[in-house]
N, C-alpha and C positions, 0 to 999 in steps of 0.2 A: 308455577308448573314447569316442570323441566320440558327439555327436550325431546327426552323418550316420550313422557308423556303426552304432551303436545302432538307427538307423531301418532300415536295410539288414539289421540281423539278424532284423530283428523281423518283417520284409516275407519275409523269406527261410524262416524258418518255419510264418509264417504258409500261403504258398506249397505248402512241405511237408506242414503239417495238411489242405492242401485236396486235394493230390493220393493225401495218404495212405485221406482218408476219400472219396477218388470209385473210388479202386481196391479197395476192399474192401466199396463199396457193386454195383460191378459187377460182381463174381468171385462174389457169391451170389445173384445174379440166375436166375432159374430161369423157363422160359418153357416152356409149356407148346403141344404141334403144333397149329397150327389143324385146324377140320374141315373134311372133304373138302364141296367144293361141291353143294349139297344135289341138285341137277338135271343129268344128262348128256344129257339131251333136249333134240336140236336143233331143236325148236320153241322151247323157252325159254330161248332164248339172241337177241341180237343179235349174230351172226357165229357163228364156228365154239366150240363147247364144248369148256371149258377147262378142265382139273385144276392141281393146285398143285404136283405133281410136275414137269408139263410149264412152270410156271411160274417154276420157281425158278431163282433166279438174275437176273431181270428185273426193271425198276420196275413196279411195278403199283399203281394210281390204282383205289381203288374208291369210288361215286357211289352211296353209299346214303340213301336216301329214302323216305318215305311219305305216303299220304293219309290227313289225319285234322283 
């Protein structure tokens, strides 16, 4: 086996180890439901009052902050 070749196999498993351990690092990934939105009060909202059922499937950008 040449050189090049040699390189090429070693790149090629290497490849392999990466995609072996990112697939069986993601298949026992276990994600637990978020909680429902602690407030359905349309006072405490900026625009209309959201649930996450009504949400799903959309991007959603949340801007959380505090004073301290």
């Amino acid at each position: 086996m040449t050189s090049r070749g040699r390189r090429s196999a070693v790149f090629a498993a290497g490849i392999a180890a990466l995609t072996i351990l990112f697939a069986s690092s993601t298949r026992s990934a276990h994600h637990e439901k978020a909680p429902e939105f602690p407030s359905q009060n349309a006072k405490d909202w900026i625009g209309m009052p959201q649930s996450l059922k009504g949400l799903r499937g959309h991007v959603v950008i949340l801007d959380v902050w505090t004073f301290g």
